[in-house]
C-alpha positions, 0 to 999 in steps of 0.5 A, spaced: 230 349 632 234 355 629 228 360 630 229 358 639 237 358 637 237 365 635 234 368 641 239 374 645 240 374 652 234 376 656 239 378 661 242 383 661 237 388 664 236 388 672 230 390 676 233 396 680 230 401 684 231 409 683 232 415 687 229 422 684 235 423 682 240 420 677 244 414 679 249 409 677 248 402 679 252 397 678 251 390 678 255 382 676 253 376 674 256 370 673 255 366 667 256 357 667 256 351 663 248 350 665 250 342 666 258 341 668 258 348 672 264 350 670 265 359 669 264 362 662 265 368 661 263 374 666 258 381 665 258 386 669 252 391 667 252 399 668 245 402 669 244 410 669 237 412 671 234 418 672 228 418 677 225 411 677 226 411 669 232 406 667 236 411 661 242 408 659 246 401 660 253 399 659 255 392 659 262 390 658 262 382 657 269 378 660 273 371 659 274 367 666 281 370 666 278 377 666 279 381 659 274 383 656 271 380 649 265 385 648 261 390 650 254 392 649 250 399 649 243 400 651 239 406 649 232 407 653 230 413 651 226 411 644 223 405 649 223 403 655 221 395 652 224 395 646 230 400 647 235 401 641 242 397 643 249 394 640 253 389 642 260 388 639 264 383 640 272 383 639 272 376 635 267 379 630 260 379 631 256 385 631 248 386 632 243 391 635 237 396 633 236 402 631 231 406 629 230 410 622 224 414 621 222 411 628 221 404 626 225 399 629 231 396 625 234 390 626 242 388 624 248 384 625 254 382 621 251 376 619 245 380 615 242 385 612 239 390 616 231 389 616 225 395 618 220 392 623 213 392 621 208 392 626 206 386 630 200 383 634 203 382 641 208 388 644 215 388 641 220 387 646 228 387 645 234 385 649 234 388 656 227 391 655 224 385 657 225 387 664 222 394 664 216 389 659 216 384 666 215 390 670 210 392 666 206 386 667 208 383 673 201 382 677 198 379 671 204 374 671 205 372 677 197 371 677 198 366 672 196 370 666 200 369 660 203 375 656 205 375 648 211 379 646 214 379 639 221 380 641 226 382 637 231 378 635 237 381 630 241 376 627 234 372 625 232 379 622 225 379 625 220 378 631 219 370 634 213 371 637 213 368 644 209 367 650 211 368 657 209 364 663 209 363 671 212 357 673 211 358 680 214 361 687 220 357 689 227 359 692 234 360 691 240 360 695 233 361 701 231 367 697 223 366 695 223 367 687 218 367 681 220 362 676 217 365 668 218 362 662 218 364 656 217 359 649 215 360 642 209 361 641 204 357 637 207 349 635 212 352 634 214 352 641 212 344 643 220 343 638 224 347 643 226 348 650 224 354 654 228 360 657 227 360 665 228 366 668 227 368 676 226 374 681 227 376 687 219 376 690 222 382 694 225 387 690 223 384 684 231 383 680 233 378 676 237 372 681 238 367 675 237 365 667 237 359 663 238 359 656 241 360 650 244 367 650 247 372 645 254 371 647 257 366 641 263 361 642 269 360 637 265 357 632 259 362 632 254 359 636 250 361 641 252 360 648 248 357 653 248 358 660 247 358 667 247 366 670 247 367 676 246 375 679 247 374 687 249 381 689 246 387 690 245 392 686 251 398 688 252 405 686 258 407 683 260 414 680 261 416 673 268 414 672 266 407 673 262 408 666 268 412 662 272 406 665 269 400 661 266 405 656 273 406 654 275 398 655 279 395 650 276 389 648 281 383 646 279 377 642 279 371 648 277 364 649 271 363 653 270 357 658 268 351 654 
């Protein structure tokens, strides 16, 4: 279904702790072909906080030899659950939200812009999901299923989707919560779901599945398989003015 096809990678964004003062953090995931294995491609996403509010995040987007193909910036301050955000990607796609007037608006290279109206469930986009899971976190994992609009730009709308949990389970011996998120109504019964899962402990993202907004060379959405193994680390400032400054190059992703 084109409507499931569109959908944005919900990953990006990782559940962090924070001290009282602003730090950086730094974290890796690992993108592969969700049945073969294989590597796609590589991200890596920076995260500014100050206190325990994520306030920025910079993710730089790399093929399996290493050049990096895209970047995207995140902008919390407007919200935490649907913040504004671009992704640009060297091969010629662009995508993101912004606000004007304080209304959410969407855009991508392959549309027009198109302003939000309000919508019945909350309104998440792209690494926002995370900040929406925290928010809900008991009442999901009591088996409480959760209504978001989530934003999709190169749709130029909101897809309602429904969020569930599928339960406790283990990854690499590490106990997680499985959650995964569908269209909602009928339309969900025509196309797969979105599994996400997370540390039971510190509650960050271990693993996504699902189509991402990540295209290959014929423009379609990649699925994956992506991993976040480690830890979240701090780095310092250079590391952001490092990637912010990356040039970004035209590559062919693992296919």
């Amino acid at each position: 279904m084109r409507a499931l096809h569109t959908l944005p990678c919900l990953l990006l964004a990782m559940l962090l702790a924070a001290p009282a003062q602003a730090r950086l953090t730094a974290v890796e995931g690992d993108a592969r072909h969700p049945d073969r294995g294989h590597l796609l491609y590589r991200e890596e996403h920076l995260i500014r906080h100050e206190g325990d509010r994520p306030v920025e995040r910079l993710v730089v987007y790399r093929c399996p030899d290493g050049n990096a193909f895209a970047r995207k910036r995140v902008d919390y301050r407007p919200s935490l659950i649907a913040p504004d955000f671009e992704l640009v990607d060297a091969r010629g796609y662009r995508e993101g939200l912004r606000r004007e007037g304080g209304r959410p608006v969407l855009w991508s290279s392959e549309s027009r812009a198109r302003t939000l109206g309000a919508a019945r469930a909350p309104l998440v986009a792209d690494a926002g999901f995370d900040e929406y899971l925290r928010q809900r976190w008991s009442a999901l994992a009591s088996g409480q299923p959760q209504p978001v609009a989530f934003a999709v730009p190169s749709f130029g709308r909101a897809l309602p989707l429904r969020i569930r949990s599928a339960g406790r389970h283990q990854r690499a011996g590490t106990p997680v919560y499985r959650f995964e998120l569908s269209l909602d109504g009928l339309l969900g019964a025509f196309a797969d779901a979105i599994a996400v899962e997370y540390d039971a402990g510190d509650r960050r993202l271990r693993h996504f599945r699902g189509l991402t907004n990540v295209r290959d060379a014929k423009g379609d959405q990649i699925e994956a398989a992506i991993d976040f193994p480690r830890a979240p680390r701090v780095v310092d400032a250079a590391r952001w003015q490092s990637l912010a400054a990356l040039p970004l190059a035209r590559c062919t992703l693992g296919g």
